[in-house]
LOMAR-258236 format. One record per residue (C-alpha): residue in three letters; x, y, z. Coordinates in steps of 0.001 Angstrom, whole numbers, padded with zeros to 6 digits, always signed. Example, Ala and Ser with C-alpha at 12.3 -4.5 7.8 and 13.67 -1.06 7.14 Angstrom:
2
ALA+012300-004500+007800 SER+013670-001060+007140 
This chain:
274
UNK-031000-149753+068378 UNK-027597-148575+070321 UNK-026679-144941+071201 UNK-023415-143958+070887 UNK-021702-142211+073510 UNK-019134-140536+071501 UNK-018266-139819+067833 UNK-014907-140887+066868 UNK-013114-143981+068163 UNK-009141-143938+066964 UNK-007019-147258+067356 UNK-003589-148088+066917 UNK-003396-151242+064587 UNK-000371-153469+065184 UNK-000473-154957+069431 UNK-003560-152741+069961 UNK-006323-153634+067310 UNK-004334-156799+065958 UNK-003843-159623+068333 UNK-000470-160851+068827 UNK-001561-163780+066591 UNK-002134-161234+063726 UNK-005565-161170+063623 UNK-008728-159060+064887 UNK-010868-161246+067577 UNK-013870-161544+066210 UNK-015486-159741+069391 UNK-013760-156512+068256 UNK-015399-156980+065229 UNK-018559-157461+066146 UNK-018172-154254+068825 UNK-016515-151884+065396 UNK-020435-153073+063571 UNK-022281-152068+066274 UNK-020543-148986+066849 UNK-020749-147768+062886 UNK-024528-149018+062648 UNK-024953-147067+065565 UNK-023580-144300+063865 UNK-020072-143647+065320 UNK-017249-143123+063560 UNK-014364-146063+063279 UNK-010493-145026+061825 UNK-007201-146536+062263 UNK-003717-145033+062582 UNK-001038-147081+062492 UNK+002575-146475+061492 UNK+002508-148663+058556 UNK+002695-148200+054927 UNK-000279-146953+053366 UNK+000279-150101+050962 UNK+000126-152406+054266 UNK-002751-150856+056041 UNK-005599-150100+053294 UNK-006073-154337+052451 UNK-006383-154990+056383 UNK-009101-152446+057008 UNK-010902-153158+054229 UNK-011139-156504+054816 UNK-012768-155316+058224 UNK-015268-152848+056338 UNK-014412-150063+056751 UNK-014706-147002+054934 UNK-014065-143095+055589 UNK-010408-141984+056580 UNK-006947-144109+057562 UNK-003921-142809+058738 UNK-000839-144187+057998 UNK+003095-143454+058612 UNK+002440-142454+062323 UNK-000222-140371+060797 UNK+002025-138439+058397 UNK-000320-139632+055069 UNK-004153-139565+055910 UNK-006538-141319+053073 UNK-009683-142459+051421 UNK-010152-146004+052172 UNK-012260-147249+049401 UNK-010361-144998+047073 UNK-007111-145249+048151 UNK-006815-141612+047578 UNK-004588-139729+049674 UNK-005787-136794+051028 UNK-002668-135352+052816 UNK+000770-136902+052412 UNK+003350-135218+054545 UNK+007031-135800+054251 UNK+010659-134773+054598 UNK+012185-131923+052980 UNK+014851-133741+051066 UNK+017594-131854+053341 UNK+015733-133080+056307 UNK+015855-136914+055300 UNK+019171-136677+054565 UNK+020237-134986+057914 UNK+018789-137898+059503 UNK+020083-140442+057395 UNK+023390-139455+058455 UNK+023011-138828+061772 UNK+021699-142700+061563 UNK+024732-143267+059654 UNK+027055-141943+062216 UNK+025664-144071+064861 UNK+026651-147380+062596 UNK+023059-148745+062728 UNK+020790-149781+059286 UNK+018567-147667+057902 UNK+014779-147866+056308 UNK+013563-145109+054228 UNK+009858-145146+053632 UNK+009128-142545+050566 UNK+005977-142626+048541 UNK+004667-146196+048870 UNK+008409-147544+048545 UNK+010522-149516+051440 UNK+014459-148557+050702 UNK+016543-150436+052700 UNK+020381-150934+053981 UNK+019509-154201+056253 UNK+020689-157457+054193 UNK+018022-159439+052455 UNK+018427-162267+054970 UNK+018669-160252+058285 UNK+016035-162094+060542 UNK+013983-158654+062283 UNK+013755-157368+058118 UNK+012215-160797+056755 UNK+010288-160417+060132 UNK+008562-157302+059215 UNK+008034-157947+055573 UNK+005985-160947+056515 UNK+004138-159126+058876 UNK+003571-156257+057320 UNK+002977-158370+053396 UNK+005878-155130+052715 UNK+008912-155905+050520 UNK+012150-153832+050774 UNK+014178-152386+047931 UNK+017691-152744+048749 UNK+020230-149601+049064 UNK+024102-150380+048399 UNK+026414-148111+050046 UNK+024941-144890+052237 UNK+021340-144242+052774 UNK+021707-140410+052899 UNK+023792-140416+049741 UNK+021006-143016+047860 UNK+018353-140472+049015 UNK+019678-137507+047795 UNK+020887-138759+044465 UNK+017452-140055+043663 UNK+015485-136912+045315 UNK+013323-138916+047683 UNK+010319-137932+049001 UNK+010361-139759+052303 UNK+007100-140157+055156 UNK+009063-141412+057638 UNK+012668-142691+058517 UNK+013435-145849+060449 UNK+016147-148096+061967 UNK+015392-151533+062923 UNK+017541-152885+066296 UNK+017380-155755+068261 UNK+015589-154782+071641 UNK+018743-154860+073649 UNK+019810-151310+071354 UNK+016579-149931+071091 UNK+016731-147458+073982 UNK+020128-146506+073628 UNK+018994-145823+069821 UNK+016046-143987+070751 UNK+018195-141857+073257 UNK+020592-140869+070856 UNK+018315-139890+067985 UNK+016136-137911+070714 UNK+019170-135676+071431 UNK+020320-135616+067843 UNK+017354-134801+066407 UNK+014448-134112+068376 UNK+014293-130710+068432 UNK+013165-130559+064576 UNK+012248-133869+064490 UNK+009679-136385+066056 UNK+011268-138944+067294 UNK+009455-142104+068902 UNK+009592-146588+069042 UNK+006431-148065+067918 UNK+007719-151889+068751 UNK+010485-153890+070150 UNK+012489-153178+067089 UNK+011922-150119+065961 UNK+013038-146535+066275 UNK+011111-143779+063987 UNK+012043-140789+063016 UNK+008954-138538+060989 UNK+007863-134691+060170 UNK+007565-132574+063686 UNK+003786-132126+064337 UNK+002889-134777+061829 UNK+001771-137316+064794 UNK-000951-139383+065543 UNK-002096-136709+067716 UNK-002411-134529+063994 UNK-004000-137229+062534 UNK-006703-137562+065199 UNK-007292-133419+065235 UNK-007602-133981+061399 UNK-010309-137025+061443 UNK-012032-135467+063933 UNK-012635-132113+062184 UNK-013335-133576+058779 UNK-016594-135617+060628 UNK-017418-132430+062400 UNK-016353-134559+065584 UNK-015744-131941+068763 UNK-012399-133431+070073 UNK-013843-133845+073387 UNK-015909-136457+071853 UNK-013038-138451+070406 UNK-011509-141476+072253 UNK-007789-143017+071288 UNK-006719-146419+072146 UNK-002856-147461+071848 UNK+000190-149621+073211 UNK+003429-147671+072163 UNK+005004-144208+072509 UNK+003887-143850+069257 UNK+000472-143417+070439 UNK+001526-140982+073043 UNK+000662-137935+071041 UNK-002990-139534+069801 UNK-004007-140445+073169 UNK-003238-136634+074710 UNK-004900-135041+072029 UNK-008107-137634+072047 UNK-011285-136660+074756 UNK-010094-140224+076280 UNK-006811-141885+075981 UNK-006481-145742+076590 UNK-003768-147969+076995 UNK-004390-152216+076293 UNK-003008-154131+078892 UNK-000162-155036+076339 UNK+000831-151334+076177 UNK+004554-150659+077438 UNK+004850-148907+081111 UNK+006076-145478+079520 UNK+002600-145268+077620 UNK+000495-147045+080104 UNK+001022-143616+082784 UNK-000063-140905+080444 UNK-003169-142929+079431 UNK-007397-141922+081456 UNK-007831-145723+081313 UNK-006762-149627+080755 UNK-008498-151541+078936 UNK-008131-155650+078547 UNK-005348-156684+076079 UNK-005137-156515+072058 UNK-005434-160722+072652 UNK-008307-160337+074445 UNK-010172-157734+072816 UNK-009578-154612+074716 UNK-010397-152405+071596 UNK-014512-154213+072314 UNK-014137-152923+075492 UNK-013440-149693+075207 UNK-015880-149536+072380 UNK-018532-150564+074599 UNK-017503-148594+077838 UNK-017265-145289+075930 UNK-018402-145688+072451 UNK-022067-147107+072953 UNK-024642-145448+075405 
C-alpha cells in the first residue's frame, strides 16, 4: 500500500494536466488513483468556466473541491455546488470594460456561468476556444461596458482574446491600467485576464488546503502560465512542466517532464507518494 508524501497536489488543467492533444495520458491517471487510494488529496484549478471544468474532472473521478475562473469560484464536484463565487463589483467590470474598450481590442465577459462576447461569431481564436473549452458565447452588439451595466452583470472574470503577436503589448497595457486594483495575468497564447485582486490561484490553493486541514507546507502546485504564478508561490512546492513559458518556468522549486508526456505522474510520484 503507498505512503503519501504530502497532502494536497494542485494542477493547472489546460497545457499542464491536459496534453496538447486534449486529453489526460493515461499514466497521469493511473499516478492521480494511486495518489487518492493512498489517501492524498487531488484538485484542479484552471481558469475555465465552472460549466467547462466540472464534466472533465468528473470524467477523471474525482470528487472534493475545483476551482475555476483563475480560482475566483471554488466548488463541490459531485454537486456542482459552489461554495465561494467571487466577482466584480459591477463598477469594477465596467471600469475594465472600458479601459479594454479604449485600447480597441474585443472583449469576453464571463458572469455567472454565461460567456458574453464582442468577438464575431466566425472569428477563428473564438470558434477556437468554444471547441476547446465545449463553451458557447452569447454575443454583445455595441459596447461591452455599456451591455454590462445595463443588464447588472455579475462578472468572475474579464477577458480579451489577441492573436499572440498583441498579447504582450495587451498584457502591458492592462498591467499599468489596471493592476493596481486589479489582477491582471495571460493564461495562453491568446489570452489576457483580468479578475478580483487576491482572488488567485494562490487563494484558491490557501482555501483547499485549509478546508482538508492540509498545512500549506504540505501542498505542492504544478502549472505552465503566469496564471499559475500566484498558486505555485503560495504551494509547499511549485512546479513548472517543461511546456511552461520562461517567465513561469524561473519562479518555479522544480521541472517536471511535459503536459504530453505526463509531467503531472511525475511530480505525483516524486513528491506525492513516499
Amino acid at each position: 500500500m503507498n505512503k503519501i508524501n504530502c497532502g494536497l497536489i494542485v494542477s493547472d488543467f489546460d497545457r499542464t494536466l491536459l496534453s496538447n492533444s486534449q486529453t489526460v495520458p493515461e499514466k497521469v491517471k493511473t499516478a492521480i488513483d494511486e495518489y487518492i487510494a493512498a489517501g492524498g488529496i487531488f484538485a484542479v484549478c484552471t481558469g475555465r468556466m465552472l460549466t467547462s471544468i466540472l464534466p472533465r474532472v468528473r470524467s477523471l473521478g474525482l470528487k472534493g473541491l475545483v476551482a475555476a475562473y483563475q480560482g475566483t469560484v471554488i466548488a463541490d464536484i459531485e454537486s456542482g455546488k459552489v461554495i465561494r463565487n467571487g466577482g466584480f463589483e459591477l463598477s469594477q467590470a465596467t471600469e475594465i470594460c472600458k479601459v479594454i474598450e479604449a485600447r480597441g481590442e474585443a472583449i469576453n465577459a464571463y458572469a455567472d456561468e454565461v460567456l458574453y462576447t464582442t468577438l464575431p461569431e466566425d472569428d477563428v481564436l473564438l470558434v477556437n476556444y468554444e471547441k476547446i473549452t465545449g463553451v458557447y458565447a452569447k454575443h454583445v452588439n455595441g459596447k461591452m461596458s455599456d451591455f454590462v451595466k445595463e443588464n447588472n452583470l455579475y462578472c468572475q472574470k474579464i477577458v480579451s482574446v489577441v492573436t499572440p503577436d498583441k498579447k504582450r503589448g495587451l498584457y502591458e497595457y492592462l498591467s499599468s491600467e489596471l493592476g493596481n486594483k486589479y489582477e491582471v495575468t495571460y493564461s495562453a497564447a491568446v489570452l489576457v485576464e483580468v479578475s478580483p485582486k487576491g482572488d488567485d490561484k494562490g487563494a484558491a490553493l490557501k482555501f483547499i488546503a485549509a478546508h482538508y486541514g492540509i498545512p500549506i507546507e504540505k501542498t505542492v502546485a504544478v502549472g505552465d502560465n503566469l496564471n499559475d504564478l500566484p498558486m505555485i508561490k503560495a504551494a509547499g512546492t511549485g512546479v513548472a512542466v517543461a511546456n511552461a513559458v520562461d517567465e513561469f518556468k524561473v519562479f518555479a522549486d522544480d521541472v517536471c517532464a511535459s503536459c504530453d508526456d505526463g509531467g503531472v505522474a511525475e511530480v505525483i510520484r516524486k513528491y506525492g507518494l513516499a
